[in-house]
C-alpha positions in Angstrom: 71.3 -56.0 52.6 71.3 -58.6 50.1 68.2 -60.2 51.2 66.3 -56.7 50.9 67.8 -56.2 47.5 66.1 -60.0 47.0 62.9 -59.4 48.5 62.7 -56.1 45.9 63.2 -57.5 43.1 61.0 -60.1 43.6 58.3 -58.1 45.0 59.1 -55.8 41.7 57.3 -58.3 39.3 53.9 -56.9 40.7 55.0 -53.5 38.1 53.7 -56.1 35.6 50.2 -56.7 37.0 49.2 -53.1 35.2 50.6 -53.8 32.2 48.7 -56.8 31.8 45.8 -55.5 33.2 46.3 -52.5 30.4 46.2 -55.2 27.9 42.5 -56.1 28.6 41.6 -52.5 27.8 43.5 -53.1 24.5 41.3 -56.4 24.1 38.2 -54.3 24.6 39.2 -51.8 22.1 40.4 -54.3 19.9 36.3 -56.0 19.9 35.1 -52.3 19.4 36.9 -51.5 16.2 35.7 -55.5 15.5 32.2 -54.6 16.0 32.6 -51.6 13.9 33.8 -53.3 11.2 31.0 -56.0 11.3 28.1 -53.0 11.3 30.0 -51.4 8.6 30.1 -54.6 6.8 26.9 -55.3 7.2 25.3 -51.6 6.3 27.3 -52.0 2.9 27.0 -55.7 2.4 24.7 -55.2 -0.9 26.9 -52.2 -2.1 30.6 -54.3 -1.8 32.2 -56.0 -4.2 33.5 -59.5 -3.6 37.0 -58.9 -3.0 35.9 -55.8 -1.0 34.2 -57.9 1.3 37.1 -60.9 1.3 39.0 -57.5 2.3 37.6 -57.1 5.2 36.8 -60.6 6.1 40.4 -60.7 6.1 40.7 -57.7 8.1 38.3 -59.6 11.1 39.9 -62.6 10.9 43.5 -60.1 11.4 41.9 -58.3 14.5 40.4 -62.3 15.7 44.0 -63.2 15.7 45.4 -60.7 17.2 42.7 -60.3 20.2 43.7 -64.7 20.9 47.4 -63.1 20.7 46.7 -60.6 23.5 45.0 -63.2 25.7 47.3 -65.6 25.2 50.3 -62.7 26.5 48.4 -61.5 29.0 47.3 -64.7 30.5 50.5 -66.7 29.9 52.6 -63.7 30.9 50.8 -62.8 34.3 50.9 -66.6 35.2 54.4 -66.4 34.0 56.0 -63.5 35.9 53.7 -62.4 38.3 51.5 -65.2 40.1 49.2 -67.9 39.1 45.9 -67.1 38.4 43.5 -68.6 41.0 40.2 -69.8 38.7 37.5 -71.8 40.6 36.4 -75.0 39.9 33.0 -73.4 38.6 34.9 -71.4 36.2 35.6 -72.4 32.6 39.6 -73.1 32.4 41.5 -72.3 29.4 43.5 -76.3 28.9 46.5 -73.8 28.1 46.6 -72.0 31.4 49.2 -73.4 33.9 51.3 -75.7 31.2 52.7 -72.3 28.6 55.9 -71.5 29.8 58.1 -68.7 28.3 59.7 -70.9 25.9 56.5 -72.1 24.4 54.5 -68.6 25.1 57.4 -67.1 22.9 56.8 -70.1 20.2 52.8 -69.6 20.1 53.5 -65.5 19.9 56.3 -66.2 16.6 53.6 -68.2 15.1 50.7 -66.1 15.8 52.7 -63.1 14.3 53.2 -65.2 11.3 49.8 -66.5 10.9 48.6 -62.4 11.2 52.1 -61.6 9.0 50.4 -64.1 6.5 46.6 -62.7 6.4 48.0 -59.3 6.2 50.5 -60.2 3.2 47.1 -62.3 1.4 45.3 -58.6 2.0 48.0 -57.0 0.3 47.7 -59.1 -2.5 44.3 -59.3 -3.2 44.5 -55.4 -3.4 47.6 -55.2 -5.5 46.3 -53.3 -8.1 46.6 -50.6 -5.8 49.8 -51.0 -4.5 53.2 -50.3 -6.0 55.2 -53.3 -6.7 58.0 -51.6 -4.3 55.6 -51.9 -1.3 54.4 -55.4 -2.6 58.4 -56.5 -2.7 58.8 -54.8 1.1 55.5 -56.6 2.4 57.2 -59.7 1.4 60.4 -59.5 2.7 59.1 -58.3 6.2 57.2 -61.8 5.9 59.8 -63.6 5.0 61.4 -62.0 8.1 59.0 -63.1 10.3 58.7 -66.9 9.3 62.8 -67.1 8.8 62.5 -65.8 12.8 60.2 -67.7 14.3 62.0 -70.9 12.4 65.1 -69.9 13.6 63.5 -69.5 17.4 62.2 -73.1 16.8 65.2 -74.1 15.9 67.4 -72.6 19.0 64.6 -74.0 21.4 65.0 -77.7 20.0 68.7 -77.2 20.3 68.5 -75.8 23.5 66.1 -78.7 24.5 68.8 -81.0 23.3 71.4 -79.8 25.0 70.1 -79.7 28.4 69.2 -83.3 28.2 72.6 -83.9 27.1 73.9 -82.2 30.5 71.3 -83.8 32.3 72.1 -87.4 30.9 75.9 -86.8 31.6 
């Protein structure tokens, strides 16, 4: 019985395979709203106003960001928890692929969220004029929030690090 209860489990880390497989249709939706953006921008590149177009500079450098975030989840995460990903020879290989484990996947997703967090908070900013200063102070703290988390994850990895070779060593 045990061994069958085993041999689930295992097998159950294919319910995964979908869900990154769902995240490449979120990736192609991701470059359509991109390209969208870059048409509009360009239609109305004569009409907008410098910190109009910074805006939404801003706002493709955001969705660049986040489409790297989703590769770098769905990639990491299938090789991860699922199984590796056979690429040929003859296929380009990412240097990443095969060496991100969870600990460093959950490292390069804190700092991507920050780095998007950041862009986000800079396009609040340059539009502030706009915004009232109670939003302002809430974009803020949610940024603050982010950077004191992904610190603090750092941090627990590097402790964690420590203390296994500590155990290891003893």
């Amino acid at each position: 019985m045990e061994q069958i209860i085993e041999r689930l489990l295992y097998r159950a880390r294919w319910i995964l395979a979908p869900i990154y497989l769902g995240l490449s249709l979120a990736l192609v939706a991701l470059g359509i709203k991109f390209f969208q953006e870059v048409f509009h921008l360009i239609l109305h590149i004569l009409e907008l106003k410098e910190a109009d177009m910074v805006l939404v500079v801003l706002s493709l450098i955001d969705m660049a960001m986040v489409g790297g975030l989703i590769v770098m989840v769905m990639m990491s995460g299938y090789e991860n928890f699922v199984s590796r990903l056979d690429v040929s020879e003859d296929d380009e290989k990412l240097s990443w692929l095969g060496t991100m484990d969870s600990s460093s996947l959950k490292a390069k997703i804190a700092a991507s969220i920050v780095a998007i967090s950041s862009i986000h908070l800079l396009k609040v900013f340059m539009n502030a004029p706009n915004v009232a200063n109670d939003k302002l102070l809430w974009y803020v703290i949610l940024h603050i929030t982010f950077v004191v988390s992904a610190f603090a994850m750092g941090l627990l990895d590097i402790l964690a690090a420590r203390a296994r070779r500590a155990a290891v060593q003893s």
